[in-house]
KELOTOR-693571 format. One record per residue: x, y, z of N, C-alpha, C, O, CB in turn; residue in one letter. Coordinates in nm, 4 decimals, m for minus. Each point is the difference from the previous one (the first is absolute). Glycine has a CB too. Layout:
      nc1      nc2      nc3     cac1     cac2     cac3      cc1      cc2      cc3      oc1      oc2      oc3     cbc1     cbc2     cbc3 type
        X        Y        Z        X        Y        Z        X        Y        Z        X        Y        Z        X        Y        Z    A
...
END
This chain:
      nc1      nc2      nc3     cac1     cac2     cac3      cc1      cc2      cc3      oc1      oc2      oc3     cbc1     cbc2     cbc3 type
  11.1972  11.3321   9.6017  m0.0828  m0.0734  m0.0935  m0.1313   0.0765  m0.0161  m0.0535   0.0527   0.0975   0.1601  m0.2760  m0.0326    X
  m0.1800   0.2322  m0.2381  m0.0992   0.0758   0.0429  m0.0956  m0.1389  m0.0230   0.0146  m0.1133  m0.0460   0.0517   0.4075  m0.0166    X
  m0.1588  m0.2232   0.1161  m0.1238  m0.1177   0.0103  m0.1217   0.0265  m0.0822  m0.0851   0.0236   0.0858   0.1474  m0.0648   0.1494    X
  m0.1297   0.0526  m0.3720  m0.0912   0.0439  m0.0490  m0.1756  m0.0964   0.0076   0.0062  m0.1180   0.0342   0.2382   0.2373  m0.1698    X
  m0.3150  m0.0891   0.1191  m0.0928  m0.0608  m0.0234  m0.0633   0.0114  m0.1287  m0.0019   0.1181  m0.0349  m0.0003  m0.1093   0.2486    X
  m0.0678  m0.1122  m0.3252  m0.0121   0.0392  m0.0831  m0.1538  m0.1383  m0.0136  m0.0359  m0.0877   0.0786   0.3360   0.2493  m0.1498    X
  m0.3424  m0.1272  m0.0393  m0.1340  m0.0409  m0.0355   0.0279  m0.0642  m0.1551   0.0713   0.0518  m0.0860  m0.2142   0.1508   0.2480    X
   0.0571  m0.3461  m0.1752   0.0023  m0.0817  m0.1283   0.0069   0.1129  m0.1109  m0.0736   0.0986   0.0040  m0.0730  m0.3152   0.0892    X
   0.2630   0.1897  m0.2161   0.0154   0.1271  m0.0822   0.0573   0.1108   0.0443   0.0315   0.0796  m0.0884  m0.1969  m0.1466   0.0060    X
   0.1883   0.0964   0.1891   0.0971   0.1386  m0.0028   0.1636  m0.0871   0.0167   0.0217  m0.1168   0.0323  m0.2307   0.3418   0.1220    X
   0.3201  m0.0970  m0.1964   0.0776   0.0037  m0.0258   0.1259   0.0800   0.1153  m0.0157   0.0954   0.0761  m0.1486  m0.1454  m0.3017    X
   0.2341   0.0019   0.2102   0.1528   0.1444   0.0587   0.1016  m0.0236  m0.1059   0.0497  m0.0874  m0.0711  m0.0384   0.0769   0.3741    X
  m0.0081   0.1440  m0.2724   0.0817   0.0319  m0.1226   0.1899   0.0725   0.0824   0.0253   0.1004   0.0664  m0.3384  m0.0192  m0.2621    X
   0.3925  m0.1837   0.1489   0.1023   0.0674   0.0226   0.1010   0.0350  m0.1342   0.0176  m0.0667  m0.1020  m0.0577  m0.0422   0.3403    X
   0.0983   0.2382  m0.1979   0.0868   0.0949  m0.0950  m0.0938  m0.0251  m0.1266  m0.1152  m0.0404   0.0158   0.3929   0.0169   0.0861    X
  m0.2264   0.0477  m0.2225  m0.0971   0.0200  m0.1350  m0.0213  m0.1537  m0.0611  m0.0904  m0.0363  m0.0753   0.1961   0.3023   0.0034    X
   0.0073  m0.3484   0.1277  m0.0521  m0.1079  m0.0815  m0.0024  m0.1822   0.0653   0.0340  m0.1041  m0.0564   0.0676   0.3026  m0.1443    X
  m0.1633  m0.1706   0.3557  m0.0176  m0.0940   0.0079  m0.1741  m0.0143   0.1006  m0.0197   0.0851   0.0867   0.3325  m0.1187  m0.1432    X
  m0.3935  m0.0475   0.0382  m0.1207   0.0223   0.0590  m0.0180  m0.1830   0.0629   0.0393  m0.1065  m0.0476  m0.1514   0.3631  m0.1469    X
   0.0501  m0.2292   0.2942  m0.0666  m0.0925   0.1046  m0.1086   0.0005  m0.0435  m0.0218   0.1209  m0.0071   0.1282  m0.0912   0.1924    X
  m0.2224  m0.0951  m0.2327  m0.1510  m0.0342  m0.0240  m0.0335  m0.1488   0.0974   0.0754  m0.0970   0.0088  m0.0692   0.2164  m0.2967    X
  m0.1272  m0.1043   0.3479  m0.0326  m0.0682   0.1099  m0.1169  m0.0597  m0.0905  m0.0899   0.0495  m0.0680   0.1773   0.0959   0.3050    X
  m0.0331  m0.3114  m0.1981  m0.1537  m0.0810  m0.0845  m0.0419  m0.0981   0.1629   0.0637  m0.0793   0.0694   0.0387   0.0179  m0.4364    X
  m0.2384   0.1194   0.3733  m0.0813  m0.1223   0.1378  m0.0948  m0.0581  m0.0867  m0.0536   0.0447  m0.1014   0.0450   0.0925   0.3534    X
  m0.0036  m0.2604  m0.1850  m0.1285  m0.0855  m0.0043  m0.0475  m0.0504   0.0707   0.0792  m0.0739   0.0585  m0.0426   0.0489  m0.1838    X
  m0.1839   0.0154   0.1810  m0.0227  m0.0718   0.0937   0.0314  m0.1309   0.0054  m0.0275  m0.0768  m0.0922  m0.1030   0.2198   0.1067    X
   0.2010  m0.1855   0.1126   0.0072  m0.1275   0.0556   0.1254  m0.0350  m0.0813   0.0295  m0.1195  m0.0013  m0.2904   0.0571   0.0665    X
   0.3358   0.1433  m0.1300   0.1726  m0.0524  m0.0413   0.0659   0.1695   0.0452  m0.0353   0.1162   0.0207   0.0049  m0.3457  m0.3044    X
   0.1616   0.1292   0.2788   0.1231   0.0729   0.0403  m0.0026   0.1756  m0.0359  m0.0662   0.0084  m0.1035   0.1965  m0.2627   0.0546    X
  m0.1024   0.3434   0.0758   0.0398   0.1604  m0.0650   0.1011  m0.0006  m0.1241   0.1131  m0.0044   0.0484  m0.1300   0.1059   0.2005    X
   0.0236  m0.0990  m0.3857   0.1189  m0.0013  m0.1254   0.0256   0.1473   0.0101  m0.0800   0.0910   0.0222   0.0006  m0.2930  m0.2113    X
   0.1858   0.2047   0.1716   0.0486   0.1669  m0.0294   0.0931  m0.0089  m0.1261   0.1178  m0.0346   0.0087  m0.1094   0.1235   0.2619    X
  m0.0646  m0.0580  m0.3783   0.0461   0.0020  m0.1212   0.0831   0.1473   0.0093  m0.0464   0.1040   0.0466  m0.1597  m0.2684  m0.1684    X
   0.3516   0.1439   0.0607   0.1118   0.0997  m0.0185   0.0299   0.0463  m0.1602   0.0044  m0.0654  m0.1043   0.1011  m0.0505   0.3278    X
  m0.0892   0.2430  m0.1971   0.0036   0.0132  m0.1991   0.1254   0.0958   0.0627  m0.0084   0.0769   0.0958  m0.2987  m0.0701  m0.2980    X
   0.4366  m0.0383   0.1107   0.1876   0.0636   0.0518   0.0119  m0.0144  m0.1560  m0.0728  m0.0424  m0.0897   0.2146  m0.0734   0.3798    X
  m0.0552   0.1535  m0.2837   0.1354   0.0307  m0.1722   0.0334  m0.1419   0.0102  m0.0228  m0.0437   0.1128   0.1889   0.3214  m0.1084    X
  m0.1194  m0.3630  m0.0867   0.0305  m0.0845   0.0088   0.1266  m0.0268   0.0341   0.0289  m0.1176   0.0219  m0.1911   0.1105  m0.1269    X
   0.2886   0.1356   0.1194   0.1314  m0.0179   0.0510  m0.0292   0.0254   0.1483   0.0946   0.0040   0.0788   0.0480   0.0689  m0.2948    X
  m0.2758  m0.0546   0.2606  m0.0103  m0.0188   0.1915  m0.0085  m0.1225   0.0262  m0.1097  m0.0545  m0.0126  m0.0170   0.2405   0.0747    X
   0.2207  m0.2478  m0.0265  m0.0576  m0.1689   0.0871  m0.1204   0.0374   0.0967  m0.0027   0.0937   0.0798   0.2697  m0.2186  m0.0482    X
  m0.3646   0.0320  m0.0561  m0.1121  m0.0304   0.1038  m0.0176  m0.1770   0.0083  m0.0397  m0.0963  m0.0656  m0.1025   0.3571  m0.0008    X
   0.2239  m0.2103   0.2429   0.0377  m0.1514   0.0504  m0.1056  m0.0080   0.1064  m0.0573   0.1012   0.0404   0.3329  m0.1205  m0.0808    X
  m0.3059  m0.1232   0.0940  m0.0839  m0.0074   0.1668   0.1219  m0.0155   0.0229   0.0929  m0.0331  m0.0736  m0.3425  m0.0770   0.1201    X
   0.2438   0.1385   0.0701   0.0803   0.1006   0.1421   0.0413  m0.1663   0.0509   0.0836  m0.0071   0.0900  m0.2691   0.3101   0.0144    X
   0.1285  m0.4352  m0.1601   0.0633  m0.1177   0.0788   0.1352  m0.0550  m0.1382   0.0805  m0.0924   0.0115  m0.3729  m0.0028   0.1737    X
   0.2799   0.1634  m0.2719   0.0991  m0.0342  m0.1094   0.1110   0.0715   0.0250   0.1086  m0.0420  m0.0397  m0.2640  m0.0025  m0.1244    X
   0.1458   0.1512   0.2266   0.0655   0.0705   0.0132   0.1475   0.0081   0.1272   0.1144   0.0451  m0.0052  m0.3561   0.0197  m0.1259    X
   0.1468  m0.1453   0.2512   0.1077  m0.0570   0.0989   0.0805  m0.1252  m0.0416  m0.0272  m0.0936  m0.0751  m0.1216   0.1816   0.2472    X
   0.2804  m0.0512  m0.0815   0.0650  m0.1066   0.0292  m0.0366  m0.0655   0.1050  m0.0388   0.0203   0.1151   0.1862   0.0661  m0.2129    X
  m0.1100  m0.2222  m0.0177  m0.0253  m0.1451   0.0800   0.0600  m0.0270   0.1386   0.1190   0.0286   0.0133  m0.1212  m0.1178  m0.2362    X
  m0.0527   0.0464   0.3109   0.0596  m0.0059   0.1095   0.0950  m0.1338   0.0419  m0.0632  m0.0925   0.0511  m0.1333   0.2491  m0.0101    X
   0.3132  m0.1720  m0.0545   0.0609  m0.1266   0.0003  m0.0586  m0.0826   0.1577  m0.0400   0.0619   0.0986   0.2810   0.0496  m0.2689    X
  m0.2344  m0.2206   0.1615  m0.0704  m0.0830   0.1120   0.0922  m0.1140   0.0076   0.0316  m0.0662  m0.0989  m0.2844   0.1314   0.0594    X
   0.2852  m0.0818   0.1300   0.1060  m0.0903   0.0751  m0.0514  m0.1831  m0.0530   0.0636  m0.0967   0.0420  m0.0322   0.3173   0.2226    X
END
């Protein structure tokens, strides 16, 4: 896993067309706005698991 650090307004950029931009504010949560092709799914990672059946 890599681990980056980044600052309100900067960005990572992976391959040519997808970028990470980092939005802070004081005293709320970190947003990380994603800009992909629109044939890339961009899912949260809890949509993405299976449900765990429960007795």
């Amino acid at each position: 896993m890599l681990v980056l650090k980044r600052q309100d307004g900067e960005a990572i950029q992976i391959n040519d067309n997808i970028k990470l931009i980092v939005h802070v504010q004081p005293g709320q949560k970190i947003k990380i706005a994603v800009s992909a092709p629109k044939d890339i799914p961009v899912l949260r990672q809890e949509l993405t698991e299976q449900p765990v059946n429960q007795p």
